[in-house]
N, C-alpha and C positions, 0 to 999 in steps of 0.2 A: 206517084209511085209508092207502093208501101214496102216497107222493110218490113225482113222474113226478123221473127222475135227471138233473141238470144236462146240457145239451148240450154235452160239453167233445170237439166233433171239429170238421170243416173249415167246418160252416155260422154259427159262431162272427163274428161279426163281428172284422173286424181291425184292421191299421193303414192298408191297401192294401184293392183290389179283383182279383179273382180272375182269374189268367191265363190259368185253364184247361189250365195245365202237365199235369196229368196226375200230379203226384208223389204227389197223395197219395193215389190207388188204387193207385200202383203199392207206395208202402209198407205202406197197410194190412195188417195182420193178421189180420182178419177176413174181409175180402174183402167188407167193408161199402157201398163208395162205388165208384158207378158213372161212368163219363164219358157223358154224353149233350149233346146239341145243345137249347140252348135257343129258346125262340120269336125272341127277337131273332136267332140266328143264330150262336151263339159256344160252343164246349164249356165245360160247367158239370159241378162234381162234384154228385151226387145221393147221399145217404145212406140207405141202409134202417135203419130206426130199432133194427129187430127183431132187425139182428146186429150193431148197433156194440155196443161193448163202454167206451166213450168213453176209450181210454187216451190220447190224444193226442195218436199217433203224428202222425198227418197232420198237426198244427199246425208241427211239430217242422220239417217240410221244406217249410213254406207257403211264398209270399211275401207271404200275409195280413197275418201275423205277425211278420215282416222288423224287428228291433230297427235304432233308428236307429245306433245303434253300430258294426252294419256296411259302413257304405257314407260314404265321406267322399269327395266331390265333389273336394276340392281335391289328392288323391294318390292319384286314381284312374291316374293314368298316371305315377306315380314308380315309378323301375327299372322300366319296361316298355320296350320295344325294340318302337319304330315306324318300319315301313319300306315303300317305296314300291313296288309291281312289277309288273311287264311281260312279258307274254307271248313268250317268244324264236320261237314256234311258230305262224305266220299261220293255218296249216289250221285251226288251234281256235279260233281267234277268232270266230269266225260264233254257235258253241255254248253258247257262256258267259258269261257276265253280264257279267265284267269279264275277268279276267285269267287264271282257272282255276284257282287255287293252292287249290279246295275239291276241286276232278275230279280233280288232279294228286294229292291226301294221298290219295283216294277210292282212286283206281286201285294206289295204293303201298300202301296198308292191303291190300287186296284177294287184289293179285299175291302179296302176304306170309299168307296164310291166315287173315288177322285177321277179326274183325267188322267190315263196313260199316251203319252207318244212317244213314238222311239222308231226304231228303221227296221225290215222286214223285205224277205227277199218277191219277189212277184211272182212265180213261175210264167205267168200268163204272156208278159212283156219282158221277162228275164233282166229285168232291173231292179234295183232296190227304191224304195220307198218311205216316207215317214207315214208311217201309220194311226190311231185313235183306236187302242185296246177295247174290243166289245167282249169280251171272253176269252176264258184263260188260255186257250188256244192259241190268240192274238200274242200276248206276254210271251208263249214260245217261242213264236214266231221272230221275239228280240232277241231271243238271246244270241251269244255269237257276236263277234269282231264281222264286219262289212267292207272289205277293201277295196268300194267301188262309190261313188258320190252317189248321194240320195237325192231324190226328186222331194222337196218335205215343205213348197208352198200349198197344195189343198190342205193338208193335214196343220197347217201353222194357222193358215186364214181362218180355218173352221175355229181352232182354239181360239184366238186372241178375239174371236164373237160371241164367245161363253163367258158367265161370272163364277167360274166353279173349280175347285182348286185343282192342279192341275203340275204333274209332272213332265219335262221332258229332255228326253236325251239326244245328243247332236253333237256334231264336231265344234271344235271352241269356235271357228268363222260362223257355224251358224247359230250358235247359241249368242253371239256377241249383235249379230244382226234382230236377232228374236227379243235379245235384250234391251237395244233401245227401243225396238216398238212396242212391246211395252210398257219400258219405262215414259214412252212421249203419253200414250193413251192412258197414262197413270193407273195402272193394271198390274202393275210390277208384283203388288202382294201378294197374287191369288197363284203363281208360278212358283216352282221350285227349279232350277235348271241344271242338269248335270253333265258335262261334257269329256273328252276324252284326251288325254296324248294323243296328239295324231303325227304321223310319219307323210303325209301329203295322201291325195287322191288322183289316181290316174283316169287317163280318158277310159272314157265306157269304150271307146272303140277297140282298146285292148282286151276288155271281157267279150265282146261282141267276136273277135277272133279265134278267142281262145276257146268259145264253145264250138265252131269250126272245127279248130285243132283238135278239140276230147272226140269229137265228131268223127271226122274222119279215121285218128289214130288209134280209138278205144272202143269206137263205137255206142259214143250215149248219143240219144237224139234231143227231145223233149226233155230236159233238166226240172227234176222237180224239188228237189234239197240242194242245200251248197249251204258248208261248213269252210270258212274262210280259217278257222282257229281249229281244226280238228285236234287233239290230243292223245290219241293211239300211240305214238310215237313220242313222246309224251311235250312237254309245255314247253322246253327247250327247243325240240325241233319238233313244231305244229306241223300241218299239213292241210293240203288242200282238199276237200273230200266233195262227192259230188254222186248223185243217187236219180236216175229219169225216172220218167212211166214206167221203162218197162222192167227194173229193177237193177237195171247194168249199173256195177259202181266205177267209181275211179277214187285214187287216193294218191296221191305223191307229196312230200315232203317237199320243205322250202326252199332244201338244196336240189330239190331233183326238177319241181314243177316248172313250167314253161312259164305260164301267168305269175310268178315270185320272180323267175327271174330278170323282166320286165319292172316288177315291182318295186321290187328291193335295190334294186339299179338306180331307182328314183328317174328313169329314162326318157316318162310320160306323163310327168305329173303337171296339173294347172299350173299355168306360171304366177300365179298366188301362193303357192306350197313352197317357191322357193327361195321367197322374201321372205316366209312366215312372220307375224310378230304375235304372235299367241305360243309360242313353245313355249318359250322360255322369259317373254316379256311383259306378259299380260295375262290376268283370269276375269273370264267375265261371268264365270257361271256360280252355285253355291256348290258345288264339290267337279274335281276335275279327277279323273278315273283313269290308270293306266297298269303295265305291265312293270312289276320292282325289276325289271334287268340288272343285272351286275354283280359283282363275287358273292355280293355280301347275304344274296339268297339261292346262289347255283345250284345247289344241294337237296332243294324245294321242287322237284317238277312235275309240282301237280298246281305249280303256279301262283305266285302272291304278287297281289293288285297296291300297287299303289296310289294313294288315296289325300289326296291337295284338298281341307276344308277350308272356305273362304268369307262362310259367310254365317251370322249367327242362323238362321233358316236353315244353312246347310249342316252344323253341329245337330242342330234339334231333329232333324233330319236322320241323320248318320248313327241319332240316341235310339230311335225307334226301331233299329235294325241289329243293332251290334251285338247284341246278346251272340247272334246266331254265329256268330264268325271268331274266332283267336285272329290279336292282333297287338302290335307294341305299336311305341311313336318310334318316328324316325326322326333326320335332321335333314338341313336343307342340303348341305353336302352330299346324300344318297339321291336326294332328285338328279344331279347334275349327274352324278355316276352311272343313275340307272334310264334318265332319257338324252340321247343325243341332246347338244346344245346349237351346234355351228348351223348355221345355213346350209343350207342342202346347195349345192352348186349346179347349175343346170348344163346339160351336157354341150357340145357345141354342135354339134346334128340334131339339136332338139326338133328344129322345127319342120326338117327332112323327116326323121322317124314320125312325127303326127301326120306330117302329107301319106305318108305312106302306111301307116294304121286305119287312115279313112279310108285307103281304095283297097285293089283285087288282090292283092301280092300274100300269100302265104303267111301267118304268125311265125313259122319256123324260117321261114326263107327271110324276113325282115328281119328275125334273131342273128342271122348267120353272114348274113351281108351289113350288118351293123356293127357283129361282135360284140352283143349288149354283155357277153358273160366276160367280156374285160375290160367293161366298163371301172370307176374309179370307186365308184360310194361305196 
């Protein structure tokens, strides 16, 4: 009788729950483990039993599997260089989330024949995407906050099978997956990685709704722009903006939008988002990119970026750009004031509202039979 072989690959239970980084198709060796979309709405790796080989690569570059020894809360921002900055350039303030110092590395990676990758909305399959810049068009294509998870294994796999220097932008889960493979394929050099404050990522089944909902209520069909950081209204209160084929727009603010109110609820996010240990515990990347929140820039609403360097790459980095921008140093005290610190608490109808985001029921009618607008976060 022969025994079935230990499951020692990514379906392995861990210490954490699955980001859906993508690192560990991208390292297989096999070419075992697929990225696919699960029912709830979130990338899940998939195994074929029939070609893992179960060496264990994939555990190797998990964040399943994340030893606590890595990540120490209290010297996450010892010797790091946090610094505060400002747009010197009105005309681009309209286009960018906050300040631009992601468009501005983009455009300088670009014009220097390097690798760009970074995320990019699809209109085709109305999903976001990691993308590989072919033209400046591409770079546009980045700019702008994404408040939906990106699909960024073809555009990861293609990079890490290049020798050619290479920028990319990702949320900290998937730049810390990017980051051990990597550093296992001893490729580490030819990378510069830049990642962001993130506030968690909800199921695509909530954007899947919500174009529904402009649908019916507003009348766009075919979406071919979406502006998740609009600033019309200005950087304080963003807004949601959205432009079809046929030129119908929509615009609603973060207090008024359907899709925020789900969001900012934190109602639907991966149950990874709400252990995080990348906020506030860990940087894996050479500069971490986010929004200065808090009194001490409320005055500013044309938006100042906060700016975590970590790494000497990312200094030398951060030297080729800064001309362009006004900016002082901050202290680590403004980090904590200006990004949430706590754990985001998961609601207790979590997994009722995801049963109910993947089937028929209305986005407004799941809002109202839920009462997400009193919810706690």
């Amino acid at each position: 009788m022969l025994l079935k072989k230990m499951e020692n690959n990514i379906i392995d239970i861990g210490n954490n729950d699955c980001t859906g980084c993508s690192a560990c198709s991208i390292i297989c060796p096999c070419n075992a483990i697929s990225i696919n979309l699960s029912k709830d709405g979130f990338y899940v790796p998939i195994v074929d039993d029939d070609i893992c080989n179960h060496c264990c690569i994939c555990k190797e570059v998990c964040y399943k599997y994340l030893p606590e020894s890595e990540y120490n809360p209290e010297k996450v921002y010892t010797d790091k260089k946090i610094i505060a900055v400002l747009n010197s350039y009105t005309e681009q303030l309209h286009s960018v989330s906050t300040a631009g110092v992601a468009t501005k590395l983009a455009k300088a990676y670009f014009n220097m024949n390097n690798n760009v990758c970074g995320v990019s909305f699809n209109p085709k399959n109305n999903k976001c995407e990691h993308i590989i810049a072919f033209c400046d068009e591409d770079i546009e294509r980045m700019k702008g906050s994404k408040y939906v998870q990106s699909n960024c294994f073809s555009a990861l796999k293609n990079l890490v099978n290049q020798k050619k220097r290479t920028i990319v932008f990702g949320l900290p889960c998937q730049i810390y997956g990017l980051r051990k493979v990597l550093q296992r394929m001893e490729i580490d050099d030819h990378f510069v990685l830049i990642d962001m404050y993130c506030a968690g990522v909800p199921t695509l089944n909530l954007w899947i709704k919500y174009q529904d909902f402009v649908s019916r209520n507003f009348g766009l069909n075919e979406i071919k722009i979406v502006n998740f950081r609009d600033k019309s209204q200005g950087w304080h209160k963003f807004s949601l903006f959205l432009l079809d084929n046929n030129g119908v727009t929509y615009r609603q603010n973060l207090y008024n939008d359907m899709f925020f109110s789900f969001y900012l609820k934190k109602v639907c996010l991966n149950k990874a988002c709400y252990n995080c240990k990348f906020r506030h515990e860990m940087i894996w990347s050479d500069i971490r990119l986010g929004d200065f929140w808090g009194k001490k820039y409320q005055n500013f609403d044309d938006g100042v970026e906060l700016m975590v360097i970590s790494t000497k790459k990312g200094e030398d980095t951060w030297n080729d750009i800064k001309s362009s921008f006004r900016f002082e140093n901050a202290e680590i005290e403004d980090v904590y004031k200006s990004q949430k610190y706590n754990r985001i608490p998961m609601p207790n109808d979590y997994d009722e509202i995801l049963n109910e985001l993947s089937g028929d029921e209305k986005l407004e009618d799941i809002h109202s039979r839920f009462k997400i607008n009193t919810k706690g976060y």
